[in-house]
The first five atom37 places (N, CA, C, CB, O) and aatype in JSON, in Angstrom:
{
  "aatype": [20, 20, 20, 20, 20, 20, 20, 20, 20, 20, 20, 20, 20, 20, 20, 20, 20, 20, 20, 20, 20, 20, 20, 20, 20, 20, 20, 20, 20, 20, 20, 20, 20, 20, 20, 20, 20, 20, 20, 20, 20, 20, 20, 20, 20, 20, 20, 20, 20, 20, 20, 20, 20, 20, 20, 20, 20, 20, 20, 20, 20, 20, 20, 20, 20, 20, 20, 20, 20, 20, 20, 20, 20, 20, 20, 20, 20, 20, 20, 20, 20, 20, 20, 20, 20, 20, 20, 20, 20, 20, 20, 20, 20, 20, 20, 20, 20, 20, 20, 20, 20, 20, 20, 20, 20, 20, 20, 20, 20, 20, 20, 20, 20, 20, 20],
  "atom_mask": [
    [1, 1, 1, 1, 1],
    [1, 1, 1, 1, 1],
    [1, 1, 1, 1, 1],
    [1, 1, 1, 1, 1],
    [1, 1, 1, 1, 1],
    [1, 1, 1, 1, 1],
    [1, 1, 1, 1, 1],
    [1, 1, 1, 1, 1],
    [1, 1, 1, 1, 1],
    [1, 1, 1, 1, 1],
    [1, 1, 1, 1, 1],
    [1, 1, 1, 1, 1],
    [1, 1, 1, 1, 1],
    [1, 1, 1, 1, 1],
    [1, 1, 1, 1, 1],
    [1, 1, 1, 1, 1],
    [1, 1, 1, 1, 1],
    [1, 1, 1, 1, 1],
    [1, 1, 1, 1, 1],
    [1, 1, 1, 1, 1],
    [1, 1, 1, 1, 1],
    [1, 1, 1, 1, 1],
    [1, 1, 1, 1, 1],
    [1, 1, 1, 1, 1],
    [1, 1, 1, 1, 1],
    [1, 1, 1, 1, 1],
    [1, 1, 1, 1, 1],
    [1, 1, 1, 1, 1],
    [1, 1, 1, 1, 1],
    [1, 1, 1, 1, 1],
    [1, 1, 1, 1, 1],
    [1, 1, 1, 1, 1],
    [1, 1, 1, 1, 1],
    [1, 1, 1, 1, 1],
    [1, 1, 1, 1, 1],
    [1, 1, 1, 1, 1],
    [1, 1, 1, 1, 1],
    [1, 1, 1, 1, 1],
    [1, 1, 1, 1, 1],
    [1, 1, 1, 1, 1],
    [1, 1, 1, 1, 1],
    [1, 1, 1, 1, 1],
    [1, 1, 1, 1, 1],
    [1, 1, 1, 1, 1],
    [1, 1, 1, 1, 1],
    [1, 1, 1, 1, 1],
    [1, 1, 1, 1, 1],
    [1, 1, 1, 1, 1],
    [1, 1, 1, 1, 1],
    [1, 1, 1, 1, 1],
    [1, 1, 1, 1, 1],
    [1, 1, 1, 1, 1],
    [1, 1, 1, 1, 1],
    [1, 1, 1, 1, 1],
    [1, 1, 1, 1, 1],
    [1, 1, 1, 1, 1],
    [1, 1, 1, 1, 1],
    [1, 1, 1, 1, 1],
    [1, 1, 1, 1, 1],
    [1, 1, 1, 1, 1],
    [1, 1, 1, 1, 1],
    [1, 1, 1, 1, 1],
    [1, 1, 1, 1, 1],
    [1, 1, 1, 1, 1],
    [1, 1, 1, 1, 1],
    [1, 1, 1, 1, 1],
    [1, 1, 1, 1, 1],
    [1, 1, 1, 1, 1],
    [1, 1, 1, 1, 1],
    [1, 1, 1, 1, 1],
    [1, 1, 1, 1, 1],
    [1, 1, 1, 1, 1],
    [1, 1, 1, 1, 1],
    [1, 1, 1, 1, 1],
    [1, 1, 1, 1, 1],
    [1, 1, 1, 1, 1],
    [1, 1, 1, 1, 1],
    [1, 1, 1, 1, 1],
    [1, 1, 1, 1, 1],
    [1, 1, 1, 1, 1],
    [1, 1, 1, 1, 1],
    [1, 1, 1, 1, 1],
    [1, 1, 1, 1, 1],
    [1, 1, 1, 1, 1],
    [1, 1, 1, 1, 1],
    [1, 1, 1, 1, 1],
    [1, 1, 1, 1, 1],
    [1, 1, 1, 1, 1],
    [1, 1, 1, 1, 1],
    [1, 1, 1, 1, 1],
    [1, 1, 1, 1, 1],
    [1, 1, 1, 1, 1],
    [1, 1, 1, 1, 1],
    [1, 1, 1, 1, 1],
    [1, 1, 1, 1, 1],
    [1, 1, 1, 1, 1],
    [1, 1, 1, 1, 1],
    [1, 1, 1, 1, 1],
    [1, 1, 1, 1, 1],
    [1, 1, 1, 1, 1],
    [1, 1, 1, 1, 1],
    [1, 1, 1, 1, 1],
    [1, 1, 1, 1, 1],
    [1, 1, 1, 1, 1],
    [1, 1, 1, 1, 1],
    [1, 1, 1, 1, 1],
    [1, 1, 1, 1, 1],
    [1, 1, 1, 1, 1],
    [1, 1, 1, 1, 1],
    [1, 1, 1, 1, 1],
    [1, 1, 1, 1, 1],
    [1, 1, 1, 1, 1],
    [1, 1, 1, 1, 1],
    [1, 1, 1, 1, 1],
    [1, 1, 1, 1, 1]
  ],
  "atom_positions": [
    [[0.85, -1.18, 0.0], [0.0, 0.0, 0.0], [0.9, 1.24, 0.0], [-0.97, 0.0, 1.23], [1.58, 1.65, 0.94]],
    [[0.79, 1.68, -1.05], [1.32, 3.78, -0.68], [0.83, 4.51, 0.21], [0.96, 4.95, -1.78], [-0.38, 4.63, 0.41]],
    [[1.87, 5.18, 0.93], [1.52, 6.23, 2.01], [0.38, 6.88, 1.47], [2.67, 7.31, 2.34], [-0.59, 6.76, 2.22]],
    [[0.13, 7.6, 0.28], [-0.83, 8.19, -0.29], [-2.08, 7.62, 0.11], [-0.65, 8.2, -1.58], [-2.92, 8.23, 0.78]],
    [[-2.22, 6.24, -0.38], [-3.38, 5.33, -0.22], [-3.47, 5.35, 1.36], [-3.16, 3.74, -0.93], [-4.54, 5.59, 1.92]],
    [[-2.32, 5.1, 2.04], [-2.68, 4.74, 3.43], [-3.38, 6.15, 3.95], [-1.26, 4.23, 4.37], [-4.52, 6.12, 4.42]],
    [[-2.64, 7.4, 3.85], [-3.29, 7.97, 4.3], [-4.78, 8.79, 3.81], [-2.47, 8.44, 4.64], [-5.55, 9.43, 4.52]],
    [[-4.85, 8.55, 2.53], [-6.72, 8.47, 2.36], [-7.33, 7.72, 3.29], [-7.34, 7.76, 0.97], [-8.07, 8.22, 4.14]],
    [[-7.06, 6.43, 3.2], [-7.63, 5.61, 3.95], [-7.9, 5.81, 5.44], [-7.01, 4.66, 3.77], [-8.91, 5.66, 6.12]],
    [[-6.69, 6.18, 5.71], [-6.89, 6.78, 7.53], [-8.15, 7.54, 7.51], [-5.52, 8.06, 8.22], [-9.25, 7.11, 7.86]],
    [[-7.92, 8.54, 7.12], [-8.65, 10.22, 7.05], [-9.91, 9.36, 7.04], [-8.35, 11.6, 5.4], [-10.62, 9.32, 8.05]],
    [[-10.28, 8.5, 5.65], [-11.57, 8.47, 5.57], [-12.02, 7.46, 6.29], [-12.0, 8.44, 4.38], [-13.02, 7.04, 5.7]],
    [[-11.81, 6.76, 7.36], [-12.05, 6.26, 8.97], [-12.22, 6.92, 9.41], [-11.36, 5.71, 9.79], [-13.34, 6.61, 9.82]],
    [[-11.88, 8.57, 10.11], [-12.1, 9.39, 10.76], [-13.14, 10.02, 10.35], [-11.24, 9.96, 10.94], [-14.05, 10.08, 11.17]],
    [[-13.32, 10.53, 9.3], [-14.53, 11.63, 8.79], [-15.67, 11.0, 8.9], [-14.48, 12.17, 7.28], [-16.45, 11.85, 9.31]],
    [[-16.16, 10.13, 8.78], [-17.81, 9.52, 9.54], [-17.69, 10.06, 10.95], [-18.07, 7.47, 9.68], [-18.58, 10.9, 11.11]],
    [[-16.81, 9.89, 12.23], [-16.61, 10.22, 13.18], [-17.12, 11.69, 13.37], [-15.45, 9.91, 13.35], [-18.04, 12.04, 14.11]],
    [[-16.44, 12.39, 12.68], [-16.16, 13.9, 12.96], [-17.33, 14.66, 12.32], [-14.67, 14.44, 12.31], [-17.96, 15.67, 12.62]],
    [[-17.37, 13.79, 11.34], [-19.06, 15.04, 10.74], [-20.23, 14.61, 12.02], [-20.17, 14.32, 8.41], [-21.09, 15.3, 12.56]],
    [[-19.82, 13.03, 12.24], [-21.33, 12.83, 13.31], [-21.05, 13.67, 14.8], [-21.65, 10.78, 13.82], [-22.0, 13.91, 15.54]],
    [[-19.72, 14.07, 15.14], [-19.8, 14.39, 16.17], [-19.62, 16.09, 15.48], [-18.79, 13.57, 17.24], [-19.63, 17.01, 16.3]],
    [[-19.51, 16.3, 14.53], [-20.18, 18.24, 14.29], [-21.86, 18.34, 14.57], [-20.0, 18.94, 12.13], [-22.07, 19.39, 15.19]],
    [[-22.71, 17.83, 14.39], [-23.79, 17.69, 14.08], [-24.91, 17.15, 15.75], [-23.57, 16.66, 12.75], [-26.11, 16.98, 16.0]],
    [[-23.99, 17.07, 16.26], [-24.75, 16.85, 18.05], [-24.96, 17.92, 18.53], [-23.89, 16.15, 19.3], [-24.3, 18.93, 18.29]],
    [[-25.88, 17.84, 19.27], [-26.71, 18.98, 20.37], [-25.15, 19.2, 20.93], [-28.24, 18.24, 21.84], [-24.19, 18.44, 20.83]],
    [[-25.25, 20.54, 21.57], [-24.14, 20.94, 22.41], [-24.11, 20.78, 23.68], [-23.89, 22.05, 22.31], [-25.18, 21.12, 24.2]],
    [[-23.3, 20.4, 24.42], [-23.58, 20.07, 25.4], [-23.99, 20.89, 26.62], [-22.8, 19.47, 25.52], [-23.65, 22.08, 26.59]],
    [[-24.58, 20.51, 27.54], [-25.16, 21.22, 28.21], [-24.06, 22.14, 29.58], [-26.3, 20.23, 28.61], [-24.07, 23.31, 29.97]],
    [[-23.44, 21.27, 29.86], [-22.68, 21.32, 31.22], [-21.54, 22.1, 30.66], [-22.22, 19.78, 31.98], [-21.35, 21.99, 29.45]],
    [[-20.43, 23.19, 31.65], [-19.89, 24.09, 31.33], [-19.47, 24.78, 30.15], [-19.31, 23.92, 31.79], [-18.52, 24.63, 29.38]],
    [[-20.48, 25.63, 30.2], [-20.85, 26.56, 28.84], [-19.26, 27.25, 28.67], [-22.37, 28.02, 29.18], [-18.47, 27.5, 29.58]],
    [[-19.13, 27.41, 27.59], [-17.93, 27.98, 26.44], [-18.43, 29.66, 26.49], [-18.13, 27.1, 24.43], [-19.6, 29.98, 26.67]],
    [[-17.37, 30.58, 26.29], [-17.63, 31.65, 26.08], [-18.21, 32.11, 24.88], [-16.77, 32.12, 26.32], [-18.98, 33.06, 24.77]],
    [[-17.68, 31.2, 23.78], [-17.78, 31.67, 22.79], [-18.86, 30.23, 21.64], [-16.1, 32.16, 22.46], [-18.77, 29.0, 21.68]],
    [[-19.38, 30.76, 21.12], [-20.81, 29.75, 20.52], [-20.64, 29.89, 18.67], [-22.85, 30.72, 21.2], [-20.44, 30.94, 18.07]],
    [[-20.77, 28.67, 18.12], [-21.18, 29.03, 16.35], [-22.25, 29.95, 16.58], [-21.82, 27.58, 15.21], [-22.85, 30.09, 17.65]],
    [[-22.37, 30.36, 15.86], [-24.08, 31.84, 15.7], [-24.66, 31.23, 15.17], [-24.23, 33.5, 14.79], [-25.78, 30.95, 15.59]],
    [[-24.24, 30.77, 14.12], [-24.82, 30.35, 12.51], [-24.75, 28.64, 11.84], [-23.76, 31.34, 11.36], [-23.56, 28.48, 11.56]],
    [[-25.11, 28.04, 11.67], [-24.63, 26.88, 10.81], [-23.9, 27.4, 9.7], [-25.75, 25.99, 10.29], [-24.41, 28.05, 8.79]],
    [[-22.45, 27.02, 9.83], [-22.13, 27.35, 8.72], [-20.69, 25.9, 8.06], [-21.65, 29.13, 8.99], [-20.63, 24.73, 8.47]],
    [[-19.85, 26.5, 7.12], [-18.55, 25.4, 6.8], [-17.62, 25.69, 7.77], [-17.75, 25.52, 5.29], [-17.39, 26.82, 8.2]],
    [[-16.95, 24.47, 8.19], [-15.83, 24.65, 8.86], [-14.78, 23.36, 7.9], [-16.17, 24.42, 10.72], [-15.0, 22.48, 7.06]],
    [[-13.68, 23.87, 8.6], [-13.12, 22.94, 7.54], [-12.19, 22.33, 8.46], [-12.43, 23.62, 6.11], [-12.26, 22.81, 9.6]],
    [[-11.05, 21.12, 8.25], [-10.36, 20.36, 9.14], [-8.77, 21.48, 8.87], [-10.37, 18.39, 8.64], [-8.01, 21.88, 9.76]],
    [[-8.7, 21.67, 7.8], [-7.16, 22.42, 7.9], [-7.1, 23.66, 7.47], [-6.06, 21.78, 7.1], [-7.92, 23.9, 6.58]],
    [[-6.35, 24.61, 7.81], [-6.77, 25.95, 6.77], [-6.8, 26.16, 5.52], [-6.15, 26.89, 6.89], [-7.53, 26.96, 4.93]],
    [[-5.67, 25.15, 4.87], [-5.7, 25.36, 3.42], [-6.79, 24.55, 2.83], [-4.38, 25.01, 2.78], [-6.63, 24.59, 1.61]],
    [[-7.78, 23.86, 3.12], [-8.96, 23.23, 2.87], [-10.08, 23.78, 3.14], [-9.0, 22.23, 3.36], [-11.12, 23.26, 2.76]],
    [[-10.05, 25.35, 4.08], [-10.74, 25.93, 4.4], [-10.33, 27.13, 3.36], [-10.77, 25.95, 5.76], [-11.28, 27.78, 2.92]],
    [[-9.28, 27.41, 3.01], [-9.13, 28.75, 1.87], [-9.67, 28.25, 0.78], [-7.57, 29.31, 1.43], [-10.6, 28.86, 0.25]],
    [[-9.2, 27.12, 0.27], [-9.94, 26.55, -0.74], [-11.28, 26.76, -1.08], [-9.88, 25.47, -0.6], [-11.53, 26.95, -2.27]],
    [[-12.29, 26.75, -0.15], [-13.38, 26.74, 0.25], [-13.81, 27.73, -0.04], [-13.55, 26.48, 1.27], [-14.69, 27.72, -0.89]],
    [[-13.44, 28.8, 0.45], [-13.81, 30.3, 0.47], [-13.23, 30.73, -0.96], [-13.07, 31.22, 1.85], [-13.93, 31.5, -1.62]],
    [[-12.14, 30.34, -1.44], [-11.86, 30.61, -3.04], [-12.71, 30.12, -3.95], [-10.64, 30.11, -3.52], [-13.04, 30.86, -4.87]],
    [[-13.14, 28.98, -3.91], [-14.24, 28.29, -4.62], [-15.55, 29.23, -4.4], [-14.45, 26.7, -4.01], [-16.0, 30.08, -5.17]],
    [[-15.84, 28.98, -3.6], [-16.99, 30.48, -3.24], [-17.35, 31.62, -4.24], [-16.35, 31.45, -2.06], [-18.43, 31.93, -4.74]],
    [[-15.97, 32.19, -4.36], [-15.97, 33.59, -4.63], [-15.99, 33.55, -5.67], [-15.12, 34.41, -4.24], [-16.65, 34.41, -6.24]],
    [[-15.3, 32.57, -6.46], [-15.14, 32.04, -7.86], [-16.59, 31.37, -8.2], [-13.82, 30.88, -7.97], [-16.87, 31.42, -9.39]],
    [[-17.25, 30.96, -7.63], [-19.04, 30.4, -7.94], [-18.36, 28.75, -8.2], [-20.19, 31.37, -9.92], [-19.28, 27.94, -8.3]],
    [[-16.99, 28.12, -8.32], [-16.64, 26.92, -8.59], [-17.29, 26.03, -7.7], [-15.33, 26.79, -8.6], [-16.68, 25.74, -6.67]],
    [[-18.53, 25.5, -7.92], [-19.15, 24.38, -7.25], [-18.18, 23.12, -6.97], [-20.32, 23.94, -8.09], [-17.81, 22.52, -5.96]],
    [[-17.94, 23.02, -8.44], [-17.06, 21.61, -8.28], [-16.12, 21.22, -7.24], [-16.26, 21.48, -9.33], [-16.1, 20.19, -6.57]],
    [[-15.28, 22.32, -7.23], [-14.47, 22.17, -6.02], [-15.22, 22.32, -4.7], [-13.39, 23.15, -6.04], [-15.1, 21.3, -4.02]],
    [[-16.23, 23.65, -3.9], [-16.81, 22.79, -2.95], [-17.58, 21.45, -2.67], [-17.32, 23.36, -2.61], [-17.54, 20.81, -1.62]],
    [[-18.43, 21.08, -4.01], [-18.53, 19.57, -3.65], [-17.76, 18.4, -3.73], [-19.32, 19.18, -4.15], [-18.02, 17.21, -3.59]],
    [[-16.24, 19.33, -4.1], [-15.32, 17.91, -3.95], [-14.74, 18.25, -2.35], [-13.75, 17.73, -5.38], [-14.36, 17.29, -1.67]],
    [[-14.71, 19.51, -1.84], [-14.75, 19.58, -0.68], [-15.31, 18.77, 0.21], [-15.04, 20.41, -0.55], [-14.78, 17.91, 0.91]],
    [[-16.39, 19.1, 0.14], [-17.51, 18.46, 1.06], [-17.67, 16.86, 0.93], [-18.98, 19.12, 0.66], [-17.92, 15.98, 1.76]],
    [[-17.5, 16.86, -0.02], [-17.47, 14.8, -0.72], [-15.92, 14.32, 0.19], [-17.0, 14.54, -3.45], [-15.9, 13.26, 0.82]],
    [[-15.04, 15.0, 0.17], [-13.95, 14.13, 1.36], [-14.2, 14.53, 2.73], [-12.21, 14.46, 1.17], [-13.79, 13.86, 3.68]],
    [[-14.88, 15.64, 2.86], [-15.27, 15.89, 4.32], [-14.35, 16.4, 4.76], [-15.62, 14.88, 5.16], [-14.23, 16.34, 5.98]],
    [[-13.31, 17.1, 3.96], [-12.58, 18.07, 4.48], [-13.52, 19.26, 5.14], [-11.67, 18.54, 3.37], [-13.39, 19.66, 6.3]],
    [[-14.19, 19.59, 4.48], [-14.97, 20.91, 4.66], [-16.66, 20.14, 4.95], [-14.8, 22.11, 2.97], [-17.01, 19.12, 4.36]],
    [[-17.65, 20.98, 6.08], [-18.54, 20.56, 6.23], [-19.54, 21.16, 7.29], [-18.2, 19.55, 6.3], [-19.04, 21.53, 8.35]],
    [[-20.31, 21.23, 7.2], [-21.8, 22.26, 7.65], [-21.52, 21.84, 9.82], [-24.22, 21.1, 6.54], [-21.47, 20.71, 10.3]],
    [[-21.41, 22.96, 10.48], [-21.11, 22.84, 11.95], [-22.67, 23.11, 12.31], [-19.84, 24.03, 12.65], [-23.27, 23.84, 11.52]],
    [[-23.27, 22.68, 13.23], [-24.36, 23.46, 13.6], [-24.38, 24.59, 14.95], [-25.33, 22.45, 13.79], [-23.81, 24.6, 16.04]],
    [[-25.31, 25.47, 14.28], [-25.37, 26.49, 15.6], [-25.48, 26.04, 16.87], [-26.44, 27.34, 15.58], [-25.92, 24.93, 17.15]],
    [[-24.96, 27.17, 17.98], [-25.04, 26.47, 19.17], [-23.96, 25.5, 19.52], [-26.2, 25.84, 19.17], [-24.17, 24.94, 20.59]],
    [[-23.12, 25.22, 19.05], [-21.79, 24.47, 19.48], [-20.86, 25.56, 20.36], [-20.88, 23.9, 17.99], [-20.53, 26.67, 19.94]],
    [[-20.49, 24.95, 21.82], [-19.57, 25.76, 21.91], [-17.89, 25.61, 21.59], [-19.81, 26.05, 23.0], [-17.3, 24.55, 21.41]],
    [[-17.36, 26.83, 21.56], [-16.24, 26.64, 20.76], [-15.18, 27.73, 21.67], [-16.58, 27.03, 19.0], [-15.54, 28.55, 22.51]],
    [[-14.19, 27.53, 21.35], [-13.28, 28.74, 22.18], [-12.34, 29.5, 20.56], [-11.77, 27.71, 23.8], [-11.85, 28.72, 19.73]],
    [[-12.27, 30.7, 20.42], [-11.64, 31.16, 19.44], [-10.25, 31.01, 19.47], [-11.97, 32.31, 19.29], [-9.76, 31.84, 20.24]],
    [[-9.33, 30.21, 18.87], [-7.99, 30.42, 18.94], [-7.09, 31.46, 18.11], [-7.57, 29.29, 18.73], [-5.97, 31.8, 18.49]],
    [[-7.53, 31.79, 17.25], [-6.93, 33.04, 16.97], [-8.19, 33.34, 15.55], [-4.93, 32.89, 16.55], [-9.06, 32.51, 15.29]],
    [[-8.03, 34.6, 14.82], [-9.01, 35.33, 14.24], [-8.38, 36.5, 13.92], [-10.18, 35.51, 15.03], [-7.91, 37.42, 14.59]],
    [[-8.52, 36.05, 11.81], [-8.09, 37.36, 11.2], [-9.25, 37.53, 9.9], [-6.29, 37.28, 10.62], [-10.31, 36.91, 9.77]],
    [[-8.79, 38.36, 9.2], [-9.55, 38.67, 7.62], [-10.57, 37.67, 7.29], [-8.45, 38.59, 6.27], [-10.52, 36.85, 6.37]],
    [[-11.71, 37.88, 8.34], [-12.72, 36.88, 8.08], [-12.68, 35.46, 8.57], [-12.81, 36.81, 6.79], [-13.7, 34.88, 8.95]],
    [[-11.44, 34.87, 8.57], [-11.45, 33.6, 8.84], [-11.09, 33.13, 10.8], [-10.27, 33.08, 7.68], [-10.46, 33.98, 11.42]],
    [[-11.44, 32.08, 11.43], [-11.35, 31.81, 12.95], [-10.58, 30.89, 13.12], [-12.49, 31.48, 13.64], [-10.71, 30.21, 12.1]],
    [[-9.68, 30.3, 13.92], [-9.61, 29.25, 13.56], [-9.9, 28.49, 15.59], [-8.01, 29.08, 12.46], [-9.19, 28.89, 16.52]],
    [[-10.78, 27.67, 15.74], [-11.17, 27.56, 16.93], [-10.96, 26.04, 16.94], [-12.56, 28.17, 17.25], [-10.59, 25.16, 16.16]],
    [[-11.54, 26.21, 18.7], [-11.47, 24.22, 19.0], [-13.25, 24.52, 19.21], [-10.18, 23.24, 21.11], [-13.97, 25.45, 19.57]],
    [[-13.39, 23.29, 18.79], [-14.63, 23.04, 19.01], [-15.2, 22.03, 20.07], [-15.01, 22.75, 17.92], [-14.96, 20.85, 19.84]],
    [[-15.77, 22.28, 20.96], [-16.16, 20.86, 22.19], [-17.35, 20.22, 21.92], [-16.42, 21.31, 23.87], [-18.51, 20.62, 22.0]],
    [[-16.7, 18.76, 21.45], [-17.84, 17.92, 21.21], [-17.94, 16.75, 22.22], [-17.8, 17.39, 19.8], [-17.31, 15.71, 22.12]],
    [[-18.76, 17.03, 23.14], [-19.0, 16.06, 24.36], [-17.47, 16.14, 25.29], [-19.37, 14.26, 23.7], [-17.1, 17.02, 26.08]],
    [[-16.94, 15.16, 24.95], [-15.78, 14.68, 26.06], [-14.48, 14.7, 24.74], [-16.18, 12.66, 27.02], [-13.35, 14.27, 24.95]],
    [[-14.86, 15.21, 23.6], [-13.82, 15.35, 22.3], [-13.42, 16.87, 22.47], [-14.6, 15.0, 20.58], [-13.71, 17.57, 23.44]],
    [[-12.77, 17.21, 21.47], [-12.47, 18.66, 20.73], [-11.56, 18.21, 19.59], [-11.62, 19.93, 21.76], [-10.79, 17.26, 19.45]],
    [[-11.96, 19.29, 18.79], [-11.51, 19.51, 17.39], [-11.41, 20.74, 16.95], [-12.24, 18.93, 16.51], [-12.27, 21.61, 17.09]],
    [[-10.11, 20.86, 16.28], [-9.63, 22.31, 16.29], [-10.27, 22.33, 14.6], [-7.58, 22.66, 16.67], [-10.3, 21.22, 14.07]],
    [[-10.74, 23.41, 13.82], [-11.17, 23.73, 12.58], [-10.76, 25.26, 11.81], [-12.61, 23.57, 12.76], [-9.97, 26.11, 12.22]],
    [[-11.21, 25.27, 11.14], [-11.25, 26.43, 10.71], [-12.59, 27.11, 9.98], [-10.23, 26.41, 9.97], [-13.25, 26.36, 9.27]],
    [[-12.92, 28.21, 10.11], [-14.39, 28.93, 9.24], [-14.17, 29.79, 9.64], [-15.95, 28.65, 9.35], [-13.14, 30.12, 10.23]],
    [[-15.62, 30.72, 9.28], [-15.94, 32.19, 9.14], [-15.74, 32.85, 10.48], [-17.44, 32.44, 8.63], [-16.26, 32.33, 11.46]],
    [[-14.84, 34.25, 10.64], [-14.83, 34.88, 12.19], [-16.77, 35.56, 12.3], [-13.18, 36.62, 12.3], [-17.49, 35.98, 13.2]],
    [[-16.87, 35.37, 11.14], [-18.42, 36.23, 11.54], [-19.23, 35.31, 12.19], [-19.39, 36.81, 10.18], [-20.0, 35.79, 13.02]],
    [[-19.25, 33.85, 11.98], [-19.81, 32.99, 12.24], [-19.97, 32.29, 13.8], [-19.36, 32.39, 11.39], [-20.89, 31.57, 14.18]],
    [[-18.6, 32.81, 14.7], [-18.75, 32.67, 15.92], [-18.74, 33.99, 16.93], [-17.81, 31.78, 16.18], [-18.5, 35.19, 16.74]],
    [[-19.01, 33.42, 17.76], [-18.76, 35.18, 18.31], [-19.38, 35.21, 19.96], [-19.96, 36.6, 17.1], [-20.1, 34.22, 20.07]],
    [[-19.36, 35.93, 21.14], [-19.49, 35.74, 22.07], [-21.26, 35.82, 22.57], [-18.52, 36.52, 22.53], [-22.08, 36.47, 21.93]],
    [[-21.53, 35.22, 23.49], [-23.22, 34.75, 23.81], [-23.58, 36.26, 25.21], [-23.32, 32.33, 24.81], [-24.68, 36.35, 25.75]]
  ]
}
């Protein structure tokens, strides 16, 4: 097997994981300062998240649904709490707390913001 292959293969073991745990109620017990506002994309790395936002601007579908088809990039729901780790020109890049997990991402700074 090629590293290449191996590591598709990894990733795509993980991404069933990670979209099901974007997509859970937030948890209830010690609230986060900082909350998604919005359902919006978050993405797993930044350059999969620029991508994203270039495709956008460009109207190139193809590339966000090849985005979204590896699950690099993928819909967070509102109400997650999240802590901001740093935040520039639109973009956030935060951890997100999912139950007894976290996952660091990247998306929109408009998209989170304090409760």
């Amino acid at each position: 097997m090629k590293f290449t292959t191996a590591v598709i293969t990894g990733a795509a073991l993980l991404v069933p994981i990670i979209v099901a745990m974007a997509y859970q109620d937030p948890p209830r017990s010690a609230p986060a300062a900082e909350y998604v506002t919005i359902a919006n994309v978050a993405c797993l790395t930044e350059p999969a998240f620029d991508q994203w936002v270039n495709a956008k601007a460009r109207g190139d579908s193809r590339a966000s649904q090849y985005l979204a088809s590896t699950a690099a990039c993928f819909m967070l729901k509102a109400g997650l709490p999240v802590s901001i780790l740093s935040s520039s020109w639109g973009k956030a890049h935060v951890r997100v707390y999912l139950d007894d997990s976290t996952r660091e991402l990247w998306t929109y700074a408009e998209a989170v913001t304090n409760k």
